[in-house]
PDB file with SEQRES, HELIX, SHEET and CRYST1 records, atoms N, CA, C and O in Angstrom:
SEQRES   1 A   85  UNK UNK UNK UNK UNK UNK UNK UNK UNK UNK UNK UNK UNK          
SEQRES   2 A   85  UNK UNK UNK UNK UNK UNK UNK UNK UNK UNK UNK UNK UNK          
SEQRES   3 A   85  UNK UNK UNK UNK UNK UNK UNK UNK UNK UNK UNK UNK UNK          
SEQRES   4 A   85  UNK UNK UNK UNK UNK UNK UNK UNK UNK UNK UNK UNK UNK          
SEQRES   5 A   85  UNK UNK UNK UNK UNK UNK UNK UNK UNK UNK UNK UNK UNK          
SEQRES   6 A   85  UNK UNK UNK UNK UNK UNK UNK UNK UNK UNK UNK UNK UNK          
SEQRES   7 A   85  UNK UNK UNK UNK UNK UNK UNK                                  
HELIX    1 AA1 UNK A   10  UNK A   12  5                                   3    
HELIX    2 AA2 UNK A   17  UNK A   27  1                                  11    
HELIX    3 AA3 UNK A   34  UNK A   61  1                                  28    
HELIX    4 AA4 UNK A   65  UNK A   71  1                                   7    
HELIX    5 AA5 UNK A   80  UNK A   84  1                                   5    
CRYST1    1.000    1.000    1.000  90.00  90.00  90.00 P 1           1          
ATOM      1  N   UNK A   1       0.840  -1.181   0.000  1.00  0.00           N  
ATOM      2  CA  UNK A   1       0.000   0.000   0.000  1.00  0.00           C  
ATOM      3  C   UNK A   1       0.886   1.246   0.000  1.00  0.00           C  
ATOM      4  O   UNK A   1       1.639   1.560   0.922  1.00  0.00           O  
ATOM      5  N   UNK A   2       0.718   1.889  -1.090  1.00  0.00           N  
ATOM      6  CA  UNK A   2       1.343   3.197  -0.855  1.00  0.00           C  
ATOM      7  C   UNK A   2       1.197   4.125   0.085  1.00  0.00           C  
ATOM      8  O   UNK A   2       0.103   4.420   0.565  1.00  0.00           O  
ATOM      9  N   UNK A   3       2.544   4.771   0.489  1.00  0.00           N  
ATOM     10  CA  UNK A   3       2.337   6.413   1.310  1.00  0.00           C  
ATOM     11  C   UNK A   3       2.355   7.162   0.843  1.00  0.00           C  
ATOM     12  O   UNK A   3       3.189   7.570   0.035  1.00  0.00           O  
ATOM     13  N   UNK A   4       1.043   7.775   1.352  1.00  0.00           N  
ATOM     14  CA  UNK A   4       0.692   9.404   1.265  1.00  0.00           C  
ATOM     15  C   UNK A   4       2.040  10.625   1.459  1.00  0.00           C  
ATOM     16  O   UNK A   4       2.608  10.820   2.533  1.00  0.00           O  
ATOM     17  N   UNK A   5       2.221  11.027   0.740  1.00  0.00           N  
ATOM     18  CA  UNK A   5       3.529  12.375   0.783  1.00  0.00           C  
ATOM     19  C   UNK A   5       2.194  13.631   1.146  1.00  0.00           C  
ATOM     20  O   UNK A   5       1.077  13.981   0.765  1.00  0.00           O  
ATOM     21  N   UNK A   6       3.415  13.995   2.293  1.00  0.00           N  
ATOM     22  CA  UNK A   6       2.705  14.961   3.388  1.00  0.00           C  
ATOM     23  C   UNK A   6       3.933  15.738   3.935  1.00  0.00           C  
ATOM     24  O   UNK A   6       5.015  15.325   4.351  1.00  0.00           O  
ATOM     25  N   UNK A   7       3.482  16.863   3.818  1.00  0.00           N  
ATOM     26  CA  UNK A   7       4.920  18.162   4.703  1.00  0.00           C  
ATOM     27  C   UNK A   7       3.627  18.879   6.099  1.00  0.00           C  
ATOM     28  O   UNK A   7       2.780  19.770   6.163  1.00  0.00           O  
ATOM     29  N   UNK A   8       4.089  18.018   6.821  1.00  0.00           N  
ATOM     30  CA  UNK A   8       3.592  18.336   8.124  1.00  0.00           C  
ATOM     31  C   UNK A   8       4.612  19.378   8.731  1.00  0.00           C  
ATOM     32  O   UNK A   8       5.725  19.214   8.232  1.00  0.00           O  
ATOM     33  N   UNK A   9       4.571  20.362   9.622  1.00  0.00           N  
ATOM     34  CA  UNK A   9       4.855  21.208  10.954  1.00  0.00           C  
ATOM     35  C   UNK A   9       6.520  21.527   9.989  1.00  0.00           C  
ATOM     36  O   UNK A   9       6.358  22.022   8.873  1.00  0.00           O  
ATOM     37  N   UNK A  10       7.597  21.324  10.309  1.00  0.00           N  
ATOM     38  CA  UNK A  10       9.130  21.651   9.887  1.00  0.00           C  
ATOM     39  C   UNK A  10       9.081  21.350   8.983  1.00  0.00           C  
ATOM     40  O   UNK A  10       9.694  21.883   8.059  1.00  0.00           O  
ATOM     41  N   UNK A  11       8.217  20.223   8.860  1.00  0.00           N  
ATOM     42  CA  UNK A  11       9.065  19.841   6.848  1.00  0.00           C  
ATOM     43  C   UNK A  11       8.472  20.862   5.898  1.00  0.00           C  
ATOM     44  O   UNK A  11       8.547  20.755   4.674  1.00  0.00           O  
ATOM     45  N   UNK A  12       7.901  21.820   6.512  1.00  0.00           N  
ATOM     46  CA  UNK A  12       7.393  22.997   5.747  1.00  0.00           C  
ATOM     47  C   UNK A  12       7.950  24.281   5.302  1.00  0.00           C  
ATOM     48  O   UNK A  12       7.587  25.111   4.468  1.00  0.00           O  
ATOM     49  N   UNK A  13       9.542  24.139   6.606  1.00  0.00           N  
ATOM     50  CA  UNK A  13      10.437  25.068   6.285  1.00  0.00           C  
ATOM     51  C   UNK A  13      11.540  24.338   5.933  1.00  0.00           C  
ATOM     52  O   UNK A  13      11.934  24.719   4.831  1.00  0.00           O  
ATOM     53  N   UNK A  14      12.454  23.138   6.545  1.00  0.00           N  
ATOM     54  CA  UNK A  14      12.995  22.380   5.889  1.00  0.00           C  
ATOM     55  C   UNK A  14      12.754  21.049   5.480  1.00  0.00           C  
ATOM     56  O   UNK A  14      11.603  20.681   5.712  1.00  0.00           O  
ATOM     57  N   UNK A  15      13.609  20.079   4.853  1.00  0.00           N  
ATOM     58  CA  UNK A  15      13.151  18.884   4.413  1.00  0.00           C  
ATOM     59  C   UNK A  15      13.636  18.292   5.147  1.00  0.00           C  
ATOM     60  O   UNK A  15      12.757  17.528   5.546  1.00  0.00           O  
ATOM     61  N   UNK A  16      14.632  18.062   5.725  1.00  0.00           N  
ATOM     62  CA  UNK A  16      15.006  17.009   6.608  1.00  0.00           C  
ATOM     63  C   UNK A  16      15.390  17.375   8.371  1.00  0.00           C  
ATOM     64  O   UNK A  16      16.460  17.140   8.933  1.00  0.00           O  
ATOM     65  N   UNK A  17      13.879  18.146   9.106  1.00  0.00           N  
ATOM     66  CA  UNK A  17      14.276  18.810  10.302  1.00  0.00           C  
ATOM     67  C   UNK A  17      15.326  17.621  11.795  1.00  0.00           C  
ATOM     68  O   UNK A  17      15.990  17.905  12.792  1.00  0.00           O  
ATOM     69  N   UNK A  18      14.942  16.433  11.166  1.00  0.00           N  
ATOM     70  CA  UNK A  18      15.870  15.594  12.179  1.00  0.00           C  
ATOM     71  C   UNK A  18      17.138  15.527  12.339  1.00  0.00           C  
ATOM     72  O   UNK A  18      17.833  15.542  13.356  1.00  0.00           O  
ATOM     73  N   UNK A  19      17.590  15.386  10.318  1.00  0.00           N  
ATOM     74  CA  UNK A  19      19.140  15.507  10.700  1.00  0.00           C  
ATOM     75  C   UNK A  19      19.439  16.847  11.080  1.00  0.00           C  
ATOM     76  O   UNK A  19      20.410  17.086  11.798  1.00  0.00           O  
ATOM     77  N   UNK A  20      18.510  17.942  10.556  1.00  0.00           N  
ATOM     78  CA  UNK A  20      19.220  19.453  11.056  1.00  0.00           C  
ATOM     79  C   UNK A  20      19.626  19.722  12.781  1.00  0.00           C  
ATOM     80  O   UNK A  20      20.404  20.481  13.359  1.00  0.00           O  
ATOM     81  N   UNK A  21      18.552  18.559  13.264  1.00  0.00           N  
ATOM     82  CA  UNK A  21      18.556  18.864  14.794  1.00  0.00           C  
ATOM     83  C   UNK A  21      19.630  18.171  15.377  1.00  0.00           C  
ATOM     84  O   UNK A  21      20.032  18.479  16.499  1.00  0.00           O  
ATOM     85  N   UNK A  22      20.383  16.808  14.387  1.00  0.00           N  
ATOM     86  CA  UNK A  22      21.359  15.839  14.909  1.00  0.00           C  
ATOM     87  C   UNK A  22      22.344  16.556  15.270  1.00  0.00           C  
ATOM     88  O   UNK A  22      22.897  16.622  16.367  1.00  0.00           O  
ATOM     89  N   UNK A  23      22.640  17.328  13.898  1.00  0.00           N  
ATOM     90  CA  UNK A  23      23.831  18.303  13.697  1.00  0.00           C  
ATOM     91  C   UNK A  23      24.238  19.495  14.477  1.00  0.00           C  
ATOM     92  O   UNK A  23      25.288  19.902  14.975  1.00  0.00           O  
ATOM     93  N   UNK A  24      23.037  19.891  14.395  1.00  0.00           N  
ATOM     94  CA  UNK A  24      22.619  21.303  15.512  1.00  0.00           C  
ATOM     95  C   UNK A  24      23.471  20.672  16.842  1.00  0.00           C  
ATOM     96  O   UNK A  24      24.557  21.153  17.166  1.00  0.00           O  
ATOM     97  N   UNK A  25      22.851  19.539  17.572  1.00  0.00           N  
ATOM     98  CA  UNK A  25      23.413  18.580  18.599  1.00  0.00           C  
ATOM     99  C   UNK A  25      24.810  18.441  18.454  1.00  0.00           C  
ATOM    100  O   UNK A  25      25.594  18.676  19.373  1.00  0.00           O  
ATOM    101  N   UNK A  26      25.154  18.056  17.299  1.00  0.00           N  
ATOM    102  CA  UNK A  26      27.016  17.410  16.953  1.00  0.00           C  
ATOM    103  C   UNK A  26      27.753  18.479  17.229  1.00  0.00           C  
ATOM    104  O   UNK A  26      28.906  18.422  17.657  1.00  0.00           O  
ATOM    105  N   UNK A  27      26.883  19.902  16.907  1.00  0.00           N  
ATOM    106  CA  UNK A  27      28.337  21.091  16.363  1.00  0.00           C  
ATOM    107  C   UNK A  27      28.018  21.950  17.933  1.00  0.00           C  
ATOM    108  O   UNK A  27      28.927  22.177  18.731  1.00  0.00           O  
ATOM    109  N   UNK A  28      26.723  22.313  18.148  1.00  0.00           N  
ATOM    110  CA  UNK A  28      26.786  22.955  19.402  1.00  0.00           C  
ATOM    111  C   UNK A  28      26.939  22.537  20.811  1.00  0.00           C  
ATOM    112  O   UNK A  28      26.175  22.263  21.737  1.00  0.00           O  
ATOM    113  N   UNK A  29      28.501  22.604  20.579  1.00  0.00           N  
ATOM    114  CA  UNK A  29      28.885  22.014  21.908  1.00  0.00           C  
ATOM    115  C   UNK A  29      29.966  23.232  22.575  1.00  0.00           C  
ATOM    116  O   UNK A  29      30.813  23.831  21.912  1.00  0.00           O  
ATOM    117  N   UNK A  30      29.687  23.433  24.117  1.00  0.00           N  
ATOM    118  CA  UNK A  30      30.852  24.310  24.637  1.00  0.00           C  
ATOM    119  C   UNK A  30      32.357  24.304  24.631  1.00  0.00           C  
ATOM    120  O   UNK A  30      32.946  25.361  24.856  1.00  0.00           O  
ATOM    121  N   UNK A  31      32.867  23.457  24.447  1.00  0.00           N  
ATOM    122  CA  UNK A  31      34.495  22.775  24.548  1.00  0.00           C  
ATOM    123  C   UNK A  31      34.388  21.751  22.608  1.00  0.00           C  
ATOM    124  O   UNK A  31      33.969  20.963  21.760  1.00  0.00           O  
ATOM    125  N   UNK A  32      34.689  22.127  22.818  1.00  0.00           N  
ATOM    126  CA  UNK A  32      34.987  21.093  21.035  1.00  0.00           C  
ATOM    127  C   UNK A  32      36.822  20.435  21.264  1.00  0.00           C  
ATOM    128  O   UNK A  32      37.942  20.945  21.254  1.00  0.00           O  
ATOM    129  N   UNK A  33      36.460  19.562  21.384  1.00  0.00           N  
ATOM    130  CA  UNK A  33      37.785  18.558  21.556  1.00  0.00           C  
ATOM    131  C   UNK A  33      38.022  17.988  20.402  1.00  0.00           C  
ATOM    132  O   UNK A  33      37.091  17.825  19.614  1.00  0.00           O  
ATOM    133  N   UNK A  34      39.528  17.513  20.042  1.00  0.00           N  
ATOM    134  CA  UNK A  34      39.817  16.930  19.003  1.00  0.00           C  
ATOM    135  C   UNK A  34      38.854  15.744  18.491  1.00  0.00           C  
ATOM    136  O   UNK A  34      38.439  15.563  17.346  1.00  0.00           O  
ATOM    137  N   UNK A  35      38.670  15.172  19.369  1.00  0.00           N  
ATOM    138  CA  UNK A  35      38.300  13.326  19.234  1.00  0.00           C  
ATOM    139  C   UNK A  35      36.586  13.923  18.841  1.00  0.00           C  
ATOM    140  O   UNK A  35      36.054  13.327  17.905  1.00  0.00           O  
ATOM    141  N   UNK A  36      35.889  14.866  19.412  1.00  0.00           N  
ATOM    142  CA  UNK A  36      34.340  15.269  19.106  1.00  0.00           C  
ATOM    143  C   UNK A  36      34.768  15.902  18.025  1.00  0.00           C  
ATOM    144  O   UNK A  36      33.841  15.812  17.220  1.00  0.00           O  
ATOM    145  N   UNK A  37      35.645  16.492  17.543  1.00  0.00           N  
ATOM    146  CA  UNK A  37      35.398  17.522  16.132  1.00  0.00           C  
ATOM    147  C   UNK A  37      35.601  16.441  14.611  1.00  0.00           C  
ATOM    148  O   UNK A  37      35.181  16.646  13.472  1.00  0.00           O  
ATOM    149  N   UNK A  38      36.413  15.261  15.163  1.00  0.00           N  
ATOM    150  CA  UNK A  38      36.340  14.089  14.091  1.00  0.00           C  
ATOM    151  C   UNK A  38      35.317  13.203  13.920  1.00  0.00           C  
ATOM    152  O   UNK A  38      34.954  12.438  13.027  1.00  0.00           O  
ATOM    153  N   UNK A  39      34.768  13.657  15.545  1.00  0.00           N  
ATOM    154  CA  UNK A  39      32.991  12.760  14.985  1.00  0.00           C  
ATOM    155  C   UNK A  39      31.660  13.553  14.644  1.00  0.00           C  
ATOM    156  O   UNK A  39      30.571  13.178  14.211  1.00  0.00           O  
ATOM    157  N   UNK A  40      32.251  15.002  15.068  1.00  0.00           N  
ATOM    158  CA  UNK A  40      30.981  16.280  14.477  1.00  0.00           C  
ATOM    159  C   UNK A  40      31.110  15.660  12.408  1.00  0.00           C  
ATOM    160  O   UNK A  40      30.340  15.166  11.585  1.00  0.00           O  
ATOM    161  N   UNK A  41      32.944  16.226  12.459  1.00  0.00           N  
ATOM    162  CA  UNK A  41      32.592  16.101  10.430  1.00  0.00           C  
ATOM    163  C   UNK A  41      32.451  14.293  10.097  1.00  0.00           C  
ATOM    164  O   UNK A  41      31.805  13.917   9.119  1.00  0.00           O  
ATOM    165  N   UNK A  42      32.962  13.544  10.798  1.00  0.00           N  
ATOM    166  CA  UNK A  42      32.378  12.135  10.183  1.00  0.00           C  
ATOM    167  C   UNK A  42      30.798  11.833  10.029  1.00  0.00           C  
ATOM    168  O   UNK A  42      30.296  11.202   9.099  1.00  0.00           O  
ATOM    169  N   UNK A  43      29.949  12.544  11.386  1.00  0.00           N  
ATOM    170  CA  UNK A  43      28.708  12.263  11.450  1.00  0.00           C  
ATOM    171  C   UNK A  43      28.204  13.079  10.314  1.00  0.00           C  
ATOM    172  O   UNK A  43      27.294  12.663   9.597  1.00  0.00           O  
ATOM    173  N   UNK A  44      28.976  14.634  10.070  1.00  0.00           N  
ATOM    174  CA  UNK A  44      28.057  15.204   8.976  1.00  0.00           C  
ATOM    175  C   UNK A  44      28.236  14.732   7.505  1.00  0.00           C  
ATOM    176  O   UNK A  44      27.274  14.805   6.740  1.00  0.00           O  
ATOM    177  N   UNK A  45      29.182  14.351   7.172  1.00  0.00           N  
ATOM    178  CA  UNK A  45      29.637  13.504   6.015  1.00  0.00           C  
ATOM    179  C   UNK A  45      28.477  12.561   5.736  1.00  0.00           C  
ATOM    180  O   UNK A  45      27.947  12.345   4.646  1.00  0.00           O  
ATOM    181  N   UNK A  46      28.155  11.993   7.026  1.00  0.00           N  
ATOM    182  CA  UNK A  46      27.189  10.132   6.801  1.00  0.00           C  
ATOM    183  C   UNK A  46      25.857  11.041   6.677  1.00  0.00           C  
ATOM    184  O   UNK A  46      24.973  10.691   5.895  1.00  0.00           O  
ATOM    185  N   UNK A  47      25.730  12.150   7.415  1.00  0.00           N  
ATOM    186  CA  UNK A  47      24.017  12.791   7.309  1.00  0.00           C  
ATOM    187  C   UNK A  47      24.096  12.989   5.552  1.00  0.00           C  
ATOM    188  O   UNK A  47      23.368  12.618   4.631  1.00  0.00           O  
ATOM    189  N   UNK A  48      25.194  13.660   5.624  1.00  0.00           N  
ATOM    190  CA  UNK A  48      25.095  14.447   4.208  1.00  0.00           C  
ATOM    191  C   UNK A  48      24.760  13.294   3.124  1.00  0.00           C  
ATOM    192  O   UNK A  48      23.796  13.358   2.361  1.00  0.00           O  
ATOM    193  N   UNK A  49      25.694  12.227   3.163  1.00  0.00           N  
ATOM    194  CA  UNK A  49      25.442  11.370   2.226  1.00  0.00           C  
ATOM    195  C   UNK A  49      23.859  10.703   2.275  1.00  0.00           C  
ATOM    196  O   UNK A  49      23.128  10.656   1.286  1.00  0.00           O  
ATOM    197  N   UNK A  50      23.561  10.297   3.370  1.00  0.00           N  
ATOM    198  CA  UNK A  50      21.960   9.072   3.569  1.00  0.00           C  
ATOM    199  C   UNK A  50      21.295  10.130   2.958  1.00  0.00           C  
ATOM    200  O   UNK A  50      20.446   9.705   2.173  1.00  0.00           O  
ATOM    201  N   UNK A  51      21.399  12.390   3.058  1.00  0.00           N  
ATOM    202  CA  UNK A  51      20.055  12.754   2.304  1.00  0.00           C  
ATOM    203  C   UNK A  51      20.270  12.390   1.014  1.00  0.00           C  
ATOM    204  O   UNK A  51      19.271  11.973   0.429  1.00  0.00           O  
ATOM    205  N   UNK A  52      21.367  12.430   0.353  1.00  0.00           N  
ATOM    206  CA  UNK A  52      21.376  12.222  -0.906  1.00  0.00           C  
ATOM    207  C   UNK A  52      20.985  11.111  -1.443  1.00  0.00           C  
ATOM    208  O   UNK A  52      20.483  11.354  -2.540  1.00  0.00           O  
ATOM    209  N   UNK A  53      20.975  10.109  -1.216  1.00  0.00           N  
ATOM    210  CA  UNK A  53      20.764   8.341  -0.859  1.00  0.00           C  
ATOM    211  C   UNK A  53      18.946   8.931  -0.506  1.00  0.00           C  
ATOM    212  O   UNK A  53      18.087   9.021  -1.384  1.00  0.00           O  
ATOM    213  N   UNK A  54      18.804   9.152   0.483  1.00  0.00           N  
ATOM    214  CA  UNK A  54      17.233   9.227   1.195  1.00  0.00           C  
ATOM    215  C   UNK A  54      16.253  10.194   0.047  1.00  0.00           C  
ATOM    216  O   UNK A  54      15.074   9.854  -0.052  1.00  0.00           O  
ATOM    217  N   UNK A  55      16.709  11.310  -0.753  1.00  0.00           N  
ATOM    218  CA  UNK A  55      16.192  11.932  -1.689  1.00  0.00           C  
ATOM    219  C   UNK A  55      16.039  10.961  -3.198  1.00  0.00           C  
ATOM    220  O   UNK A  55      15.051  10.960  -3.932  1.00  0.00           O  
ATOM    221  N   UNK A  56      16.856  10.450  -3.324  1.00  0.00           N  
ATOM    222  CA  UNK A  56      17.094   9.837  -4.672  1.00  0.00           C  
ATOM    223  C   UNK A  56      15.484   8.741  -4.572  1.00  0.00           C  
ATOM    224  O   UNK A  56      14.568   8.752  -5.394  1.00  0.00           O  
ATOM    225  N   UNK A  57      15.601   7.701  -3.032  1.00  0.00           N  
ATOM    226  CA  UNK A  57      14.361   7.240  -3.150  1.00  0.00           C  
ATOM    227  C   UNK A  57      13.186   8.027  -3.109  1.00  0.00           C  
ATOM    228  O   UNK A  57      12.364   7.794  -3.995  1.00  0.00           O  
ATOM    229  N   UNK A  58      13.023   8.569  -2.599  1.00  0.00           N  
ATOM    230  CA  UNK A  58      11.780   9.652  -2.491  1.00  0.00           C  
ATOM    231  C   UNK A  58      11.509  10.070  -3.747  1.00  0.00           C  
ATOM    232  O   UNK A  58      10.425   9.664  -4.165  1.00  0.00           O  
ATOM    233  N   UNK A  59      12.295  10.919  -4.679  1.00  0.00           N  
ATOM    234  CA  UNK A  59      11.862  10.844  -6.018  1.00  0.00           C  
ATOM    235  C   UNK A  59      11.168   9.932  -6.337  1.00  0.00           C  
ATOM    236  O   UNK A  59      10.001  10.221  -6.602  1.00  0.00           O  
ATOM    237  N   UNK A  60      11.599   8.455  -6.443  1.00  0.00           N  
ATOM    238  CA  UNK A  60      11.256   7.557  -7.053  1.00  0.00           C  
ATOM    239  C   UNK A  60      10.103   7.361  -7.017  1.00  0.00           C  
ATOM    240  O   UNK A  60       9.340   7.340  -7.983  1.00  0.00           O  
ATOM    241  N   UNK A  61       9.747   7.134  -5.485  1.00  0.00           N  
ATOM    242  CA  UNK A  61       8.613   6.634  -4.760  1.00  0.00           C  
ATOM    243  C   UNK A  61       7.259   8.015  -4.952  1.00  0.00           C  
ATOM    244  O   UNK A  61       6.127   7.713  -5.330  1.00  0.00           O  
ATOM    245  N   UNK A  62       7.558   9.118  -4.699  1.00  0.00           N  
ATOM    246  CA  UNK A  62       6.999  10.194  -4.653  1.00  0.00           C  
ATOM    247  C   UNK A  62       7.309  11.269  -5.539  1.00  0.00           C  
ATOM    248  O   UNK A  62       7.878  12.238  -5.038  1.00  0.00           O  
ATOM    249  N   UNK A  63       6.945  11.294  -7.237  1.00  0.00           N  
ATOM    250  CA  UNK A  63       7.480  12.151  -8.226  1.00  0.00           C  
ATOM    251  C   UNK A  63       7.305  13.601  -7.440  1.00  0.00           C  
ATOM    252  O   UNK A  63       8.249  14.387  -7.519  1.00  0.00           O  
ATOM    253  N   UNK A  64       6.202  13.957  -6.730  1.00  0.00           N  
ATOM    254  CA  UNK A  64       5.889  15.410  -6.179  1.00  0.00           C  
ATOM    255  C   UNK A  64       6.851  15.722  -5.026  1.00  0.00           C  
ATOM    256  O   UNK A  64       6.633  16.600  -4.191  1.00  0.00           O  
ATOM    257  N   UNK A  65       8.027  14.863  -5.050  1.00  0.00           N  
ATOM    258  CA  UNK A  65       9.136  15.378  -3.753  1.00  0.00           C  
ATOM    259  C   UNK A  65       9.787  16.133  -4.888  1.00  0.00           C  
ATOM    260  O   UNK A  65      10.175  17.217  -4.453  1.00  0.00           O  
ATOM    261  N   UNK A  66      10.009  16.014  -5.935  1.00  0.00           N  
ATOM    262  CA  UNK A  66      10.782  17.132  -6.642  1.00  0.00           C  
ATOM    263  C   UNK A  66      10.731  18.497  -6.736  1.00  0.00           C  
ATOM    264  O   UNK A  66      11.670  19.293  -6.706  1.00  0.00           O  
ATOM    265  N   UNK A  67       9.237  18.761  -6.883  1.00  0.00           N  
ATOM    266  CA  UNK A  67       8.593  20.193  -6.558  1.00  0.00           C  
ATOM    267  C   UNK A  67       9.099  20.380  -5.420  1.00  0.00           C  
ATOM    268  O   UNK A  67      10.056  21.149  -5.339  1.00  0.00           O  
ATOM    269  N   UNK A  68       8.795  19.990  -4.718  1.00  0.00           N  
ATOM    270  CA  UNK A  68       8.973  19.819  -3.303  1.00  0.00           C  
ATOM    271  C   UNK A  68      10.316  20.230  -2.565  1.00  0.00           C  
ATOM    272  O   UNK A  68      10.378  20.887  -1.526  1.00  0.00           O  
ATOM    273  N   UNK A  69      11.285  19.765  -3.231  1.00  0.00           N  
ATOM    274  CA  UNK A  69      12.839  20.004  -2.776  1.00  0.00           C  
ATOM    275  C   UNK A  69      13.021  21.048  -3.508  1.00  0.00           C  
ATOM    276  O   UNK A  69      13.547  21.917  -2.812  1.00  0.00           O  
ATOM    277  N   UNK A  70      12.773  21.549  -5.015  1.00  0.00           N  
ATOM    278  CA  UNK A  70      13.112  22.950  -5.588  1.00  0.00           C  
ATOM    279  C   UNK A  70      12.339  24.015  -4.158  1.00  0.00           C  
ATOM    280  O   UNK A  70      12.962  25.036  -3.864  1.00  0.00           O  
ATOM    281  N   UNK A  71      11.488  23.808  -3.645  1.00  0.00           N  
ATOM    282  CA  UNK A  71      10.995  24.416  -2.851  1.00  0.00           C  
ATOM    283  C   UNK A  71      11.306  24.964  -1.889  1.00  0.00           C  
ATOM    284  O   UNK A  71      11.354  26.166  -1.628  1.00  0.00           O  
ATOM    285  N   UNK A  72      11.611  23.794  -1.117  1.00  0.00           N  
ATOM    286  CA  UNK A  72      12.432  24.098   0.549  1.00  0.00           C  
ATOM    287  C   UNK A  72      13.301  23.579   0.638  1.00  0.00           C  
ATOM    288  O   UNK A  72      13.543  22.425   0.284  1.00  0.00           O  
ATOM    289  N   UNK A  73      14.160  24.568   1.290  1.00  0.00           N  
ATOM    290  CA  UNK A  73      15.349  24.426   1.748  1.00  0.00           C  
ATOM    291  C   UNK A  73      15.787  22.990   2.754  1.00  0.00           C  
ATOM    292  O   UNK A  73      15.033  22.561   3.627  1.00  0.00           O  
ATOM    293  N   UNK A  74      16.938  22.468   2.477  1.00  0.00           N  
ATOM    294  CA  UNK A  74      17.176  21.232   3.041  1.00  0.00           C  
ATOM    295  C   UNK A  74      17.574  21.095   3.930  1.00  0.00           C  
ATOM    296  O   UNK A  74      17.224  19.981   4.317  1.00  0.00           O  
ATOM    297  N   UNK A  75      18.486  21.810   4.994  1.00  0.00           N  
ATOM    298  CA  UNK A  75      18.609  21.692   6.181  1.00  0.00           C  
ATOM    299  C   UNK A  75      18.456  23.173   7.159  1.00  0.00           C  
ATOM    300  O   UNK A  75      18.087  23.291   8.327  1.00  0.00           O  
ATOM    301  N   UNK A  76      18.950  24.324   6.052  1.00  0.00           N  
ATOM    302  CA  UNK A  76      18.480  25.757   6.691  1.00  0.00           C  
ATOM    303  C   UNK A  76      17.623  26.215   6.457  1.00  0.00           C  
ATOM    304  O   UNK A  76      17.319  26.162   5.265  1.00  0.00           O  
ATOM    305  N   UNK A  77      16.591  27.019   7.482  1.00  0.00           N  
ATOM    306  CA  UNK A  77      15.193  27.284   6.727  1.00  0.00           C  
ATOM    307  C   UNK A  77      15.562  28.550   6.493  1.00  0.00           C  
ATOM    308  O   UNK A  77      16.492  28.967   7.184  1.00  0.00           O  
ATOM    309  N   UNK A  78      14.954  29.479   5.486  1.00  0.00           N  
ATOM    310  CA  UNK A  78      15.427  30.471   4.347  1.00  0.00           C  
ATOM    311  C   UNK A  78      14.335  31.373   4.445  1.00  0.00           C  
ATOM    312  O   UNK A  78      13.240  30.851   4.653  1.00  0.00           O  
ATOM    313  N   UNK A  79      14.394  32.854   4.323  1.00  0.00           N  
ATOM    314  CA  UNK A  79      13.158  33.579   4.681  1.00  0.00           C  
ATOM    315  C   UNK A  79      12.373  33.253   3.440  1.00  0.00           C  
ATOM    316  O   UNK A  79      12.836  32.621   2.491  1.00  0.00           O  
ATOM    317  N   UNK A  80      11.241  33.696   3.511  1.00  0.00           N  
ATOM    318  CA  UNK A  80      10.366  32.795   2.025  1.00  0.00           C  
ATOM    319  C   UNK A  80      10.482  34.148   0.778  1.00  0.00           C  
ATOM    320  O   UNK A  80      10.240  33.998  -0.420  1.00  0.00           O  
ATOM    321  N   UNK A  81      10.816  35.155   1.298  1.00  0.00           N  
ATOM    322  CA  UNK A  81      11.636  36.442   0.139  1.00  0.00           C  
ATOM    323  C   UNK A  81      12.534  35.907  -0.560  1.00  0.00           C  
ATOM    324  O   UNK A  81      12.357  35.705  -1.761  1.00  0.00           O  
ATOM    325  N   UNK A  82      13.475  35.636  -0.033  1.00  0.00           N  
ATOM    326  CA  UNK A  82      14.382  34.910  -0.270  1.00  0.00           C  
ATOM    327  C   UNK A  82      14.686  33.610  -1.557  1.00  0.00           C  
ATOM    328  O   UNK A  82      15.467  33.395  -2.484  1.00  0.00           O  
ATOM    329  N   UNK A  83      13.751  33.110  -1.027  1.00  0.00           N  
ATOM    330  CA  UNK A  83      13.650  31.713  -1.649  1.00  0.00           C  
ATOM    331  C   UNK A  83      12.925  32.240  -2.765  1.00  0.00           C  
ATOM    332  O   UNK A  83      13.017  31.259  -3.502  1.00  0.00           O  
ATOM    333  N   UNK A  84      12.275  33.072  -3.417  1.00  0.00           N  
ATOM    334  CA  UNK A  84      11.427  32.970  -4.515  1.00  0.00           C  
ATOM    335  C   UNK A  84      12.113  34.236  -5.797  1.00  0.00           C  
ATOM    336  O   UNK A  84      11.818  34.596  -6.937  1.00  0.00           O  
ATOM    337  N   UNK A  85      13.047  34.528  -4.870  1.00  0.00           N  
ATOM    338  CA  UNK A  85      13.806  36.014  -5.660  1.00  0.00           C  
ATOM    339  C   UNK A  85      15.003  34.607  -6.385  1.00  0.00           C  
ATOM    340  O   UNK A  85      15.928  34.912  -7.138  1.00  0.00           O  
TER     341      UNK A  85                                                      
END                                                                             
């Protein structure tokens, strides 16, 4: 049975508000130590890659994620001036 494609609450300003919040988590930290700053950019590397990986299916599955991603912004949300200039 297919799923319904739906932009509920954040996914309305960005597309992927979980990893934005992982990251948000990884980078805002008070002390940044060597050994955390090699797992802040390893973790953002693996986010970065699964959206690209995680978008590619979504196309597939959901042709209207394309509109959709020309649309909103993917991990920063963007004033909506902005986005249409």
């Amino acid at each position: 049975m297919p799923v319904e494609f739906k932009t509920p609450s954040l996914y309305k300003l960005i597309r992927h508000p979980l990893y934005a919040g992982l990251l948000l988590a990884f980078w805002a930290i008070p002390a940044m130590t060597g050994a955390h700053l090699v797992f802040a950019l390893m973790t953002t590397a693996y986010i970065l890659i699964a959206i690209r990986l995680e978008e590619r299916d979504l196309i597939v599955q959901h042709p209207e994620y394309a509109a959709y991603r020309r649309r909103v912004p993917m991990l920063v949300p963007v004033p909506s001036s902005r986005r249409s200039a």
